[in-house]
N, C-alpha and C positions, 0 to 999 in steps of 0.2 A: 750448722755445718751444711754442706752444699754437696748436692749431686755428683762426685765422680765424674760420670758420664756423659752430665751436663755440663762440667767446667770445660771440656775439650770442644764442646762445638761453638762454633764461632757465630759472634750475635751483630746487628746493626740495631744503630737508633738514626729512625730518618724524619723528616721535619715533614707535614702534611700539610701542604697548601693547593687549593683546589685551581688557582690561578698562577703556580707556577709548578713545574712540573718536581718530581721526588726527588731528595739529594740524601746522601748520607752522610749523617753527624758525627756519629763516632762509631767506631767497627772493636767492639768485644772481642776478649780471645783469653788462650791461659795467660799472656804477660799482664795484662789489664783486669780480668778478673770479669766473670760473669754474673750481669747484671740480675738482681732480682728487681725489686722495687725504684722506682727513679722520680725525681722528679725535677723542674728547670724555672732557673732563675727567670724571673718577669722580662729579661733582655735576653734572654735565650745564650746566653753567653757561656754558661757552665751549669752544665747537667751531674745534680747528685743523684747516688744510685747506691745498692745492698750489693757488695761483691764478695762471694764465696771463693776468689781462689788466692786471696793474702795467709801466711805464713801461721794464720790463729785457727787456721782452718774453720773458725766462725763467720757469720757475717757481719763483715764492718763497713762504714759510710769511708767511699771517695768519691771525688771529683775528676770533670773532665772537665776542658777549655771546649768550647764545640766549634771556634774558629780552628785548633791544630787538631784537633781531637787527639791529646798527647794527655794520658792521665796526670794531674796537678799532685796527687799524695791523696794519703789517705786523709781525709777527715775526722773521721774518730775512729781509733782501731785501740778495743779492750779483749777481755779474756772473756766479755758477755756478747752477745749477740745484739746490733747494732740495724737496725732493718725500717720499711717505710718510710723513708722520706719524704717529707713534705713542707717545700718550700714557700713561705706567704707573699701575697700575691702583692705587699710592699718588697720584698727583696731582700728582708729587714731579718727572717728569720726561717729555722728550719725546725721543723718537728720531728720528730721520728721514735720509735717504741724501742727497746731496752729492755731486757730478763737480767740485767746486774743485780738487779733486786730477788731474785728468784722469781718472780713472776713480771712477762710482759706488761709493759707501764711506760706510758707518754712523758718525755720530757721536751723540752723545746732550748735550743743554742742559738748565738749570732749566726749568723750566716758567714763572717767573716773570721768564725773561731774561737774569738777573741772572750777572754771569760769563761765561767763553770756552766752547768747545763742547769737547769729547771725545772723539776720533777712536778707532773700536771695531775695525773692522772692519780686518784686512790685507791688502788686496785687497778684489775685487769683492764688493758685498752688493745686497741688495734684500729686499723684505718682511720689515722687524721686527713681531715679536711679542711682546708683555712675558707672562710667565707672571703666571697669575693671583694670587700672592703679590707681584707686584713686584720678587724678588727675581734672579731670570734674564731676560736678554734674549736670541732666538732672531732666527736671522737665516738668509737662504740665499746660499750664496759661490757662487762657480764651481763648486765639485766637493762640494758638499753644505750642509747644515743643519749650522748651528754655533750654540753657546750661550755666553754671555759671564756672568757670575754677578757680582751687585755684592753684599759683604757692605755697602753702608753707609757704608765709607770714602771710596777716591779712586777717581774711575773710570780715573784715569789706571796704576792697577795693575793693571785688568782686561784678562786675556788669554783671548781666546776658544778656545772647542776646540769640535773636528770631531766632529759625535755620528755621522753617517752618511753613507752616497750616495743622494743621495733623485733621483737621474736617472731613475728608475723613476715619477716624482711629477710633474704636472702645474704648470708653473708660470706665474703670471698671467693673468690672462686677456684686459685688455688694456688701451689708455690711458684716460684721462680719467676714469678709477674708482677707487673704493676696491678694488683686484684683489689683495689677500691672497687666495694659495689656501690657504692650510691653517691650523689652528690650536691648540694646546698643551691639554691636559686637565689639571685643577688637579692638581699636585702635579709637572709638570711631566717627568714620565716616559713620558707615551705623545702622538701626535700624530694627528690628522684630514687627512688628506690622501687627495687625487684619482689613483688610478692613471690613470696613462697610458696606453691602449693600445697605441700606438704604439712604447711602449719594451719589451711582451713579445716576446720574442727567437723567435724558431721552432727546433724540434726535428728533427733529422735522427736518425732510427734507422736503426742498420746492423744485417741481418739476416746471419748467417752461416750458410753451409749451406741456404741457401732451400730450393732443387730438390730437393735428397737430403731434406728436413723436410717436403717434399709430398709427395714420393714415398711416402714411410711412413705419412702421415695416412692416403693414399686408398687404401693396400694392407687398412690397420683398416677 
């Protein structure tokens, strides 16, 4: 469910090019629905997004055209909560997390709709990331960063695995954003991510023989 307070003020998404100057893509409001999460087709042509002001009063996946910026329909609108999207950097698919199950959990759909969804995730997930190949999707569980690898076939054969414990790592920053903290370096072997301060542990050194170890210092 979405902000109240947030659903009435009105949002842009603008395109960032350092060689031409800002435009605006699509202009948010209560008809369209206020944007949480989003993400954009590899041709920039249609922007999916987490909108809190359809009729479920939860968050569900629509689309926008970003040549009319005229909302296309909802994309998937249930009685669960529908959030993070993320689109592969083929064009080919969309990911996004889902509490249909009781618990937030990764599935991934066409991007064109077409067909049932693909449940990824074995447990709790949040902020997918497609490697820049297309070909791994990266995810963070309860007890760390996992990666799920589609050669192409069925996604229904993809099983993910645990690359690390990134509880050292900073995660989201907070609602009604697009709050991916960290993100995949091509080739899909090293990651950008936020240390935590919070999670450096403090050091107790034990000195043995203190006294007798001064004693000798200030006899030299």
């Amino acid at each position: 469910a979405g902000d109240p307070c947030l659903r009435r003020r009105a949002r842009s998404g603008r395109a960032v090019d350092r060689a031409r100057p800002l435009r605006t893509l699509v202009r948010f409001d209560s008809v369209t629905g206020v944007p949480g999460g989003f993400s954009l087709t590899p041709d920039g042509a249609t922007l999916f997004y987490e909108a809190y002001g359809s009729d479920t009063s939860d968050a569900n996946l629509d689309t926008v055209r970003t040549s009319s910026g005229h909302v296309s329909g909802p994309f998937l609108e249930t009685r669960a909560n529908e959030q993070e999207p993320a689109v592969s950097s083929d064009g080919r698919w969309v990911a996004y997390i889902s509490d249909e199950s009781g618990t937030s959990e990764l599935y991934v759909r066409r991007v064109d709709g077409v067909g049932g969804r693909s449940p990824i995730s074995n447990g709790e997930a949040q902020e997918p990331v497609w490697s820049k190949e297309g070909t791994e999707l990266f995810y963070r569980g309860a007890d760390g960063l996992y990666a799920a690898r589609f050669d192409g076939g069925d996604w229904s054969r993809v099983r993910p695995s645990r690359l690390f414990d990134d509880s050292a790592f900073v995660r989201r920053f907070g609602a009604y954003v697009n709050d991916i903290s960290y993100d995949v370096e091509p080739g899909g072997r090293s990651f950008i991510m936020i240390r935590d301060r919070a999670s450096r542990a403090a050091h107790l050194e034990l000195v043995l023989n203190l006294v007798d170890s001064l004693r000798t210092r200030f006899r030299k």
